[in-house]
FIZA-167282 format. One line per field, with one value per residue (C-alpha): x, y, z; residue in three letters. Coordinates in Angstrom, 3 decimals, decimal comma. Layout:
BEGIN
c1 = (X	...)
c2 = (Y	...)
c3 = (Z	...)
r = (ALA	...)
This chain:
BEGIN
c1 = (109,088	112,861	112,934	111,183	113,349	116,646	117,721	117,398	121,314	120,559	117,777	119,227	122,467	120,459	118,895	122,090	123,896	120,536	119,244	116,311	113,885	112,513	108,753	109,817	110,459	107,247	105,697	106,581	105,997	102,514	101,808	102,808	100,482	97,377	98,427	98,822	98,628	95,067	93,545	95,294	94,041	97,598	97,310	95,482	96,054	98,779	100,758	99,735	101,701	104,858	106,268	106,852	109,396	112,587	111,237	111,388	115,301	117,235	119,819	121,625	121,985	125,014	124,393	127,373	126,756	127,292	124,232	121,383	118,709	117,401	115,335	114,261	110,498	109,468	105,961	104,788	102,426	99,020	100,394	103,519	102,312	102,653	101,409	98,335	97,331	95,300	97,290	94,236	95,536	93,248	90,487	87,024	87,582	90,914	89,853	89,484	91,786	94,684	97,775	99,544	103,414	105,545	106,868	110,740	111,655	109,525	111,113	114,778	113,969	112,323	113,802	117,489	117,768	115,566	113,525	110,188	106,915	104,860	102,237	100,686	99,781	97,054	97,565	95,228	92,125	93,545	97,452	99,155	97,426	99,757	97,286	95,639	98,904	99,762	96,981	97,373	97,857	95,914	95,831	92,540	90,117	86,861	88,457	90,502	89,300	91,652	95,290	95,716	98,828	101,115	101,877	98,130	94,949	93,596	96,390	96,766	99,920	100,650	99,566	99,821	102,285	100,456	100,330	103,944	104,560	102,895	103,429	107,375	107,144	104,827	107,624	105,046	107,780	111,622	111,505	108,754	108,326	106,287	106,345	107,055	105,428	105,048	106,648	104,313	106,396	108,642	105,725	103,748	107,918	108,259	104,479	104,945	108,755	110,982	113,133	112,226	114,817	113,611	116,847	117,434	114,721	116,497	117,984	115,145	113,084	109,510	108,111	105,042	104,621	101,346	99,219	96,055	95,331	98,427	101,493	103,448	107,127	108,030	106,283	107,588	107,209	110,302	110,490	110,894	111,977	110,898	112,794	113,046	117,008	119,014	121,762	118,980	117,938	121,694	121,568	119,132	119,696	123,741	122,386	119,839	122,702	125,887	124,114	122,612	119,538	116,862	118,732	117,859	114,290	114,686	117,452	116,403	118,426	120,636	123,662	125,484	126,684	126,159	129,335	131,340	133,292	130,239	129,053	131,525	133,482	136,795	138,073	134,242	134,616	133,918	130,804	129,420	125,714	122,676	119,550	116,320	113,319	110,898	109,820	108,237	104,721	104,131	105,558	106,785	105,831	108,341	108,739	109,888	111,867	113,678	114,491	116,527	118,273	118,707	120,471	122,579	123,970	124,766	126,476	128,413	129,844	131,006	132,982	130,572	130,134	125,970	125,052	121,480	120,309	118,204	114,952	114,316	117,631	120,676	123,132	120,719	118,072	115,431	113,400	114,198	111,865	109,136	109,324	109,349	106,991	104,081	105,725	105,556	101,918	100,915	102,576	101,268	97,358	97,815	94,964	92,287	90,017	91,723	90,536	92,958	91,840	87,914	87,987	90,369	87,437	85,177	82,169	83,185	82,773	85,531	86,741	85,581	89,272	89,729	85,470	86,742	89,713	87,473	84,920	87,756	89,239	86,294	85,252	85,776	89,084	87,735	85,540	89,426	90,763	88,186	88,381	92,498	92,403	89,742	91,413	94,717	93,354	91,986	95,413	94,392	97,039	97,505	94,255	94,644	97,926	95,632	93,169	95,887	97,602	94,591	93,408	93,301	96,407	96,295	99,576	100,990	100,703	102,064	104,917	106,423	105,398	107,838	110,255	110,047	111,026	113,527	114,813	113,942	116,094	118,852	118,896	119,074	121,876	123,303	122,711	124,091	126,719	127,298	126,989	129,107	126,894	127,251	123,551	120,827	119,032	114,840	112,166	110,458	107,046	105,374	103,699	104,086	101,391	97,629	94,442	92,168	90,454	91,904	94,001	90,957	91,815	95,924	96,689	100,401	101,925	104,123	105,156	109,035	109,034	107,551	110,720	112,961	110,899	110,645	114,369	114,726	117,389	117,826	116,447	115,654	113,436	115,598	113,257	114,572	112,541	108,963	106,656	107,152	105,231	107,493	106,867	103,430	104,186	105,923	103,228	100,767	103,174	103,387	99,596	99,786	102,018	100,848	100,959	97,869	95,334	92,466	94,687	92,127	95,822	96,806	93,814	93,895	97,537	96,942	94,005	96,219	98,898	97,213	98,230	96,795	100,222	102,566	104,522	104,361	107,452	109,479	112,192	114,130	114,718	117,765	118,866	121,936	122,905	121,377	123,013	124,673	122,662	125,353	126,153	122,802	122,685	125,793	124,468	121,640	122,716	125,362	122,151	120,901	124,126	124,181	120,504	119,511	116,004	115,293	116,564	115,250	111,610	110,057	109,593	105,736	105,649	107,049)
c2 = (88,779	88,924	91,684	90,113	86,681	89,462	89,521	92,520	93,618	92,720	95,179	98,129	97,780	97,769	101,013	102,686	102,141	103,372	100,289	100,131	102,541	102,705	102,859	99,870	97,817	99,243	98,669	94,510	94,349	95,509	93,527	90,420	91,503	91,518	88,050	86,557	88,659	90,093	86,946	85,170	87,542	88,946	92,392	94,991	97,986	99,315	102,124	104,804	107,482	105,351	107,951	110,552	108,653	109,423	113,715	113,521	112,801	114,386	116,343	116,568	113,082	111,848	107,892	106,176	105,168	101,151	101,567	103,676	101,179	103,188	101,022	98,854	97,903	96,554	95,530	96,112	94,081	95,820	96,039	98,761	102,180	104,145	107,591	108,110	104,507	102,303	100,045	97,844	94,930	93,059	94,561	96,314	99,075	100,144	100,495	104,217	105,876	106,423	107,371	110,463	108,919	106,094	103,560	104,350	101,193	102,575	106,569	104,271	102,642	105,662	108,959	107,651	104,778	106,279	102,296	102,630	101,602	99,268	97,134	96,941	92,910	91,253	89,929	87,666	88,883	91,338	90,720	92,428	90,834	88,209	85,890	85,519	85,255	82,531	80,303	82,189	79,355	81,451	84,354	85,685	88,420	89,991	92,772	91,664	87,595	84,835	84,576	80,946	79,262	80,005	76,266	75,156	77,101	74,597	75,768	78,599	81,000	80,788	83,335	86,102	87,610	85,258	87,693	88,838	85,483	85,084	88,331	87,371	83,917	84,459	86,998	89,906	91,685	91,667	91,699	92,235	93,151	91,670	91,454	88,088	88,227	84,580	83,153	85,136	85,889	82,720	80,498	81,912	81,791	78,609	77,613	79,589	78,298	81,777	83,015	85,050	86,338	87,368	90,142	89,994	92,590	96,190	96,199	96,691	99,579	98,961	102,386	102,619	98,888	98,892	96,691	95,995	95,604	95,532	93,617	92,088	93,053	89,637	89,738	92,169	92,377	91,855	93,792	90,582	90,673	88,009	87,143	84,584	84,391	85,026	86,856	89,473	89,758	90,644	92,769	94,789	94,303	95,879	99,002	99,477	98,651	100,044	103,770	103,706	105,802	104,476	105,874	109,268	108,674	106,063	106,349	103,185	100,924	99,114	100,781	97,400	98,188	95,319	92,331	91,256	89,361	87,000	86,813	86,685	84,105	83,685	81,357	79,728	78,788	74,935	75,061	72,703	72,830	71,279	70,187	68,374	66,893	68,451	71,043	68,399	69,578	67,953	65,117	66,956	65,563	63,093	65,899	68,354	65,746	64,127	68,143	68,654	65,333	66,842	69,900	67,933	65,591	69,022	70,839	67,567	67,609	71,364	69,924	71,016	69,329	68,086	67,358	65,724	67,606	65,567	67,329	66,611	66,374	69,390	70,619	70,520	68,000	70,992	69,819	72,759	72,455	71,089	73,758	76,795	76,489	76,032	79,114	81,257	80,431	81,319	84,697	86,333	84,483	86,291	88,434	85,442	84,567	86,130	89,427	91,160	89,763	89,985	94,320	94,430	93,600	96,116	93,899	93,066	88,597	86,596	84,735	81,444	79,837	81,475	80,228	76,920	77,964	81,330	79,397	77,073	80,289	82,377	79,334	79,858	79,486	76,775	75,351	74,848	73,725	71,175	70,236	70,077	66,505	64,868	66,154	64,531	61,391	61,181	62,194	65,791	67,062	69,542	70,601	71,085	73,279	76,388	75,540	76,738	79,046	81,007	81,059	84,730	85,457	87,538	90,221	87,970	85,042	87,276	88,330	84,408	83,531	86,283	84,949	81,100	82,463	84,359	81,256	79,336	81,537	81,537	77,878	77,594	79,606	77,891	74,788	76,344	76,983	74,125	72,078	74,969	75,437	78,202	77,242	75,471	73,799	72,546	71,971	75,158	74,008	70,622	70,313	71,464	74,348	72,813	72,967	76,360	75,950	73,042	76,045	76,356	72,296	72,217	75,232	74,569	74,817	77,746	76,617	75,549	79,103	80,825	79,862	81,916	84,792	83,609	83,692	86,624	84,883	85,638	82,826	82,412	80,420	78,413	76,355	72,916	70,902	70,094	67,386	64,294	61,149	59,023	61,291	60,685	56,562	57,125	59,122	56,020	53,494	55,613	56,063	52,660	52,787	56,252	56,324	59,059	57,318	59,792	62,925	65,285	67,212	63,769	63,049	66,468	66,798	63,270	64,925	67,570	65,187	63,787	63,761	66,715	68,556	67,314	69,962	71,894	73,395	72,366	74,304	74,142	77,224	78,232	79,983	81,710	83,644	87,367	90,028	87,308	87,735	87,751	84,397	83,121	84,350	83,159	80,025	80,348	81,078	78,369	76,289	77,938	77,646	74,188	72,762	75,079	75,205	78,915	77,273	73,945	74,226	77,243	76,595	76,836	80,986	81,164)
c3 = (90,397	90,289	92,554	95,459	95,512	96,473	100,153	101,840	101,533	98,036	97,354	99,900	97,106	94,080	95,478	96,264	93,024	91,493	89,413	90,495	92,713	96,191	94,168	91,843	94,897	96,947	93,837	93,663	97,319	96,992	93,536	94,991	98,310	95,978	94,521	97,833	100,790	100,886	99,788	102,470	105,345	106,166	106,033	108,066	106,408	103,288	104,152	101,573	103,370	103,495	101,014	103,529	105,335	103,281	103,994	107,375	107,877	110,627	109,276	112,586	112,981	111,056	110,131	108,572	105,005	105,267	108,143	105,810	104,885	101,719	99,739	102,594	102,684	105,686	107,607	111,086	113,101	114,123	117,717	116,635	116,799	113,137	113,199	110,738	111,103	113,947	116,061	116,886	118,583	116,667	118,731	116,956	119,901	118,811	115,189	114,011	116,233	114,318	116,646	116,758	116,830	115,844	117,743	118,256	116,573	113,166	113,855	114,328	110,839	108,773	110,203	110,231	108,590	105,700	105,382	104,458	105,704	103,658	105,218	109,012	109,383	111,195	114,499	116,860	118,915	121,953	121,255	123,997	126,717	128,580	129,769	126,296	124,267	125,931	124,653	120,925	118,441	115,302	113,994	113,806	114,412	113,504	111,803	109,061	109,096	109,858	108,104	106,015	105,800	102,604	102,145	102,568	103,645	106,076	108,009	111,039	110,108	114,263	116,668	117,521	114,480	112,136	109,352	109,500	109,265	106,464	104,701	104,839	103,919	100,861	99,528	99,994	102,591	102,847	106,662	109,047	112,864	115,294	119,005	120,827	124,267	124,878	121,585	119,376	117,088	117,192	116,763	113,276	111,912	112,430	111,140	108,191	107,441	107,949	110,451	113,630	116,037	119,766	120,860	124,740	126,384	125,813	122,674	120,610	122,209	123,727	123,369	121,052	121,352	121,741	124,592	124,975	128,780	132,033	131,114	134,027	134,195	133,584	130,214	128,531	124,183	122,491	118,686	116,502	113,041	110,912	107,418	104,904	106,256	109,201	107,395	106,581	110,165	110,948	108,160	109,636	113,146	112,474	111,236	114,064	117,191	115,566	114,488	118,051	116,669	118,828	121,710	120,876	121,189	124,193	126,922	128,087	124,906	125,814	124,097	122,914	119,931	117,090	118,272	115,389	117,400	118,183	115,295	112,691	114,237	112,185	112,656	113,405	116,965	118,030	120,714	123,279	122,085	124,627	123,199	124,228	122,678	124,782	127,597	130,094	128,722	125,851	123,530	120,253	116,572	114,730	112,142	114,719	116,069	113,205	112,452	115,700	115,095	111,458	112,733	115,729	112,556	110,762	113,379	114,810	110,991	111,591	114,816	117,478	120,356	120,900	124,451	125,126	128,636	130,952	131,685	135,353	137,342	137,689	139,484	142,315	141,176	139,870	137,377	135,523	132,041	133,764	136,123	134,455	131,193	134,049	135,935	132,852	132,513	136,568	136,804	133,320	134,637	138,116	137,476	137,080	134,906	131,597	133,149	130,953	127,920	129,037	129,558	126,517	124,325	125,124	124,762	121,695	120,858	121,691	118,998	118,394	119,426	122,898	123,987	125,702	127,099	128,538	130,036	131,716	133,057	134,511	136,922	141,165	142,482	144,496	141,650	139,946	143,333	143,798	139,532	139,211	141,669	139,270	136,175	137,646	138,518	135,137	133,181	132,498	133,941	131,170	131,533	135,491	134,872	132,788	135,421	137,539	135,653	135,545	139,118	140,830	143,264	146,275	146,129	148,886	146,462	143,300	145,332	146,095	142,498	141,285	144,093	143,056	139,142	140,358	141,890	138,829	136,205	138,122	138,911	135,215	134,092	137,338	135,401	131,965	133,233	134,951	131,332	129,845	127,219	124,272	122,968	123,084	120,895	120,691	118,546	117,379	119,168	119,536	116,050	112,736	111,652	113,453	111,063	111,851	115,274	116,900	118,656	121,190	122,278	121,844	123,915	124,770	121,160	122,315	125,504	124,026	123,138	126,316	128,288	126,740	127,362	130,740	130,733	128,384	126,943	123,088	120,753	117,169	114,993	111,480	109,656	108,350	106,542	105,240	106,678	105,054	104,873	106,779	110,047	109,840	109,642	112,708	114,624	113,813	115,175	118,387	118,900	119,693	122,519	123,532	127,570	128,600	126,277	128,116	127,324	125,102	124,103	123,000	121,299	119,201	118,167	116,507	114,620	113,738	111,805	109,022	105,202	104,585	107,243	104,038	103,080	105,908	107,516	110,691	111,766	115,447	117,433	119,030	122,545	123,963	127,364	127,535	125,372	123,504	120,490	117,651	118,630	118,315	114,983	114,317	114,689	113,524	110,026	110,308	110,781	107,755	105,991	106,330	105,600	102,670	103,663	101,871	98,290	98,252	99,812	99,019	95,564	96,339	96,418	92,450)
r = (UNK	UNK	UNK	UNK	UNK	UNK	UNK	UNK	UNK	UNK	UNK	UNK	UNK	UNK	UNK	UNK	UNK	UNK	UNK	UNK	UNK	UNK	UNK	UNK	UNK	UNK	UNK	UNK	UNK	UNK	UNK	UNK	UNK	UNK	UNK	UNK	UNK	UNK	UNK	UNK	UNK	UNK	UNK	UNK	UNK	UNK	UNK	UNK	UNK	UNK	UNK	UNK	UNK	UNK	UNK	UNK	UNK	UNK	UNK	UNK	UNK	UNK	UNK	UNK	UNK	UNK	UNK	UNK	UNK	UNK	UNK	UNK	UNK	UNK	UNK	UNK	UNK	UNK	UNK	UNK	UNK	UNK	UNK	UNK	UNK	UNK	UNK	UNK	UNK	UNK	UNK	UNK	UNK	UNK	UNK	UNK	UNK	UNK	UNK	UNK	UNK	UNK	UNK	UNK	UNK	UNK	UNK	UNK	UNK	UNK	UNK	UNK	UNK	UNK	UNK	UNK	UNK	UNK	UNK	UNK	UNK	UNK	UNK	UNK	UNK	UNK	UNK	UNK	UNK	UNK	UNK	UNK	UNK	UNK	UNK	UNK	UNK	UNK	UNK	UNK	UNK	UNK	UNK	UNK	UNK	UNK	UNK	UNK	UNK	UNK	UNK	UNK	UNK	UNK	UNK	UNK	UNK	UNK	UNK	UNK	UNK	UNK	UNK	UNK	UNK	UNK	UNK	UNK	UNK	UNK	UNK	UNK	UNK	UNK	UNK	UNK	UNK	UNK	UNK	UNK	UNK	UNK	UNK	UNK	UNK	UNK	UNK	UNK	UNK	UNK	UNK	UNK	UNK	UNK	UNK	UNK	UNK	UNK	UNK	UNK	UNK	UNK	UNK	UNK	UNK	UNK	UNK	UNK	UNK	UNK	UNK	UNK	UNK	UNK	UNK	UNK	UNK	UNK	UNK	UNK	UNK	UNK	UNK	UNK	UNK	UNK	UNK	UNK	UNK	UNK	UNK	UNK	UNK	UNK	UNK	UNK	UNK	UNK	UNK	UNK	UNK	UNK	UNK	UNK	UNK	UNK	UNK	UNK	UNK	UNK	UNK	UNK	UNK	UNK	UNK	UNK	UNK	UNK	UNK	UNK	UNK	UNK	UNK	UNK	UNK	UNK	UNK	UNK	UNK	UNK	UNK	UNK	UNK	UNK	UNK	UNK	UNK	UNK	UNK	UNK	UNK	UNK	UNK	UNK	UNK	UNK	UNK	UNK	UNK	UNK	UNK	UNK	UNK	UNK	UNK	UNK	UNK	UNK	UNK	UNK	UNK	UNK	UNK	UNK	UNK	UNK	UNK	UNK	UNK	UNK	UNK	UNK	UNK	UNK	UNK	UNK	UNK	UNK	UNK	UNK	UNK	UNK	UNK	UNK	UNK	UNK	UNK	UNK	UNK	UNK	UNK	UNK	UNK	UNK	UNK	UNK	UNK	UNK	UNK	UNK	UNK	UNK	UNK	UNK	UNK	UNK	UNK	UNK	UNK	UNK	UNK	UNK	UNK	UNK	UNK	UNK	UNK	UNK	UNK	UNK	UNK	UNK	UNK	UNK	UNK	UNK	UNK	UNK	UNK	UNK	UNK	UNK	UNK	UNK	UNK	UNK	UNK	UNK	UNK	UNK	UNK	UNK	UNK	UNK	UNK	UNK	UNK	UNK	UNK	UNK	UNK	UNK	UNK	UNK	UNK	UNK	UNK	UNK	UNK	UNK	UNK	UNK	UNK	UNK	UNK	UNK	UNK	UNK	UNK	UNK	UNK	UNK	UNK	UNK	UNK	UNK	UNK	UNK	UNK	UNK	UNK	UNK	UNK	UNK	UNK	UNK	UNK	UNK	UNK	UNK	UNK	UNK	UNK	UNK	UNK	UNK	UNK	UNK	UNK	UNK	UNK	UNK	UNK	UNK	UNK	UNK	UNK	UNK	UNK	UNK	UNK	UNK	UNK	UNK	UNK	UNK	UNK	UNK	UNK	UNK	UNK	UNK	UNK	UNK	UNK	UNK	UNK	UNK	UNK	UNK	UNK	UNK	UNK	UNK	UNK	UNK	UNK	UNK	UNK	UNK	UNK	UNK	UNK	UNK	UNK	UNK	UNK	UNK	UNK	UNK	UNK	UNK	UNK	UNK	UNK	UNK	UNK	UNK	UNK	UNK	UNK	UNK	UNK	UNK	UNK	UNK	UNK	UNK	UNK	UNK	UNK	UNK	UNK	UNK	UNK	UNK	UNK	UNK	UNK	UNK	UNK	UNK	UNK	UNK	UNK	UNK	UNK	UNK	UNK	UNK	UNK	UNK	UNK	UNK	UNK	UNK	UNK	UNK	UNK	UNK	UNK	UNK)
């Protein structure tokens, strides 16, 4: 048990000055994995042949010392190709058919790096497919069952990397990769109370992440590692950009080396930090709010400067939030009708979860047109943006779509800059962790996340602090002044915040400029630094 509470820096040291063994710490991984991992649905497969990795070395590559990662354990999600083993996507059709290769992020890790292999995790039903990710909320499937939340079992783990999540924060992994298309990576982090860091598109490699239907350019999965702390993230992340080894499988990498000037940050520079409350969607939780206005107080203290930006009005009046979560959700629905989730499937039965939100989809485009007016009139208006997002567009229509984003993104950093902003800062999703299948009636949990990927700015997950009962006194008082009394959303994110979300963990997510990611780890482990969160409230795993 001692083993598995040491970071990953921790354990890669141990290894190297030979107290303890790469099959003693495989070996505590995988104990602790039958304690709480299989029962909880996490896990898709164990990776038997992880063994092999440390054989297959490539003498000819020289890989500095201080970067090896012997005695690293890590976990993949079921959507990163390992050869010998399915990549299923969470889909019956893609079971059987082991693959042939790794992924270049998993030949990075266990040819040079000499990490090994330890677990493949469940993901949601058809993850890969852009137009169903962004309604993903669980993680579930008919192969491997639905993952339960580590802090309480009524409780999704987040979709679609809901079993890295959980693997990770139930001490069953060191570190984990998933694959954030549309937060879903971000999301099961901050459900499950760890850390998840999305890189800027190009520094982590894409090859061998697998798909299960036609991504749009603008959606592109990001290699996510999840940890219980930031400073392991780094940890890892260092080794991967400064030895430059996924380059020789993938010319494409961006060949940024790992910046200590970003992120070490001596002396620690003062920022100008934006944040907001929420994405012009939907009203956030007073748990995820009272945790943003935790970490504002914290970095204020540090000599930062906070900066509350207005949602609707910039340099040039854009109603930037508001603008682009709905944006995000048109262009990755241009197909129609969740066609890409539909032939992903094979015939196989679509989860219970995605029913409503499939029958929504596959009406007319003019059955929608005529709908979205009534729905508008009656305060859906939630409910008349997927009817929207998920209307078929001509190639005329795709084209200005990708125009008006275009537009959109660099309106934005127009705006950024404008504010002169190093980061921002917002809640890590509306709500705390939802209980199992209310996903199929709050679709929008992600949608503070999906901008970022939008952007394809780099931005991290920090959890803060657990749900407490004064939150839930405040939610009560608001229900009483709530303004779209009609709103089904409404009406199910109130069910979702009863006493039984105690305990659960909030955390807040943070954002920088592209190919600044050292300095949104920087801060993010200043955040961590600061609250605490990993040694005061995860007392529950011991």
């Amino acid at each position: 048990m001692k083993l598995i509470r040491l970071s990953v820096e921790q354990v890669v040291k141990q290894v190297r000055d030979g107290h303890i063994t790469v099959d003693e710490v495989k070996r505590a991984y995988v104990m602790r994995a039958l304690d709480v991992a299989v029962p909880n649905n996490y896990i898709a497969e164990i990776c038997q042949l992880a063994d092999q990795a440390i054989r297959s070395v490539d003498v000819q590559e020289k890989v500095k010392l201080e970067h090896l990662l012997y005695g690293l354990t890590f976990s993949l999600s079921d959507n990163i190709s390992l050869s010998g083993f399915d990549s299923t996507c969470g889909l019956a059709s893609h079971s059987l058919k082991p693959l042939p290769d790794d992924a270049v992020i998993v030949k990075a890790l266990k040819n040079h790096l000499l990490a090994t292999p330890l677990f493949r995790s469940s993901v949601n039903q058809s993850s890969g497919t852009p137009d169903i990710s962004q309604f993903s909320s669980e993680c579930s499937n008919s192969l491997y069952g639905r993952a339960l939340n580590p802090h309480n079992k009524d409780f999704s783990t987040g979709g679609s990397c809901g079993g890295e999540a959980g693997l990770v924060a139930s001490n069953s992994i060191g570190i984990g990769f998933g694959v954030d298309w549309f937060g879903d990576a971000r999301y099961p982090a901050a459900c499950c109370g760890v850390a998840a860091f999305k890189p800027t598109s190009g520094r982590m490699s894409e090859v061998g992440v697998g798909t299960a239907g036609i991504t749009s350019p603008l959606c592109k999965g990001v290699v996510t590692p999840m940890a219980r702390s930031v400073k392991d993230i780094s940890y890892v992340l260092r080794a991967l950009w400064d030895s430059k080894v996924q380059q020789i499988y993938d010319k494409s990498v961006s060949p940024l080396k790992f910046n200590n000037t970003l992120w070490k940050q001596d002396p620690p520079k003062k920022m100008t930090i934006g944040y907001y409350f929420d994405d012009g969607l939907v009203d956030i939780s007073e748990a995820n709010r009272q945790a943003l206005l935790i970490v504002k107080s914290a970095l204020e203290e540090q000599g930062h400067t906070l900066v509350e930006l207005s949602l609707c009005s910039g340099p040039r009046g854009v109603a930037f939030f508001a603008e682009g979560v709905p944006l995000s959700y048109k262009v990755h629905g241009a197909r129609g009708e969740m066609r890409e989730y539909v032939e992903s499937l094979q015939g196989e039965k679509p989860i219970e979860e995605r029913q409503r939100v499939l029958e929504q989809a596959q009406l007319s485009n003019g059955f929608k047109d005529n709908l979205m007016p009534i729905l508008t009139e009656l305060h859906q208006e939630r409910m008349a943006m997927v009817m929207d997002a998920t209307k078929e567009r001509s190639a005329r229509e795709t084209v200005e779509l990708l125009g008006r984003i275009e537009t959109f993104k660099q309106q934005f950093e127009d705006y950024w800059t404008h504010m002169n902003l190093d980061a921002v800062l917002s809640p890590a999703g509306c709500l705390p962790a939802i209980p199992h299948k209310l996903s199929s009636e709050i679709f929008c949990l992600n949608s503070h996340f999906s901008l970022y990927n939008l952007l394809d700015y780099p931005a991290g997950v920090v959890p803060v602090k657990l749900v407490q009962m004064e939150d839930l006194k405040v939610n009560k008082k608001q229900e009483k002044n709530a303004v779209h009394q009609n709103d089904r959303i409404v009406e199910f994110m109130r069910l979702a915040q009863s006493s039984a979300s105690l305990g659960l963990p909030v955390g807040v997510q943070v954002a920088c400029l592209p190919n600044r990611d050292e300095q949104c780890l920087w801060l993010m482990e200043s955040i961590e630094r600061a609250i605490g969160f990993n040694e005061l409230s995860l007392a529950f795993i011991y």
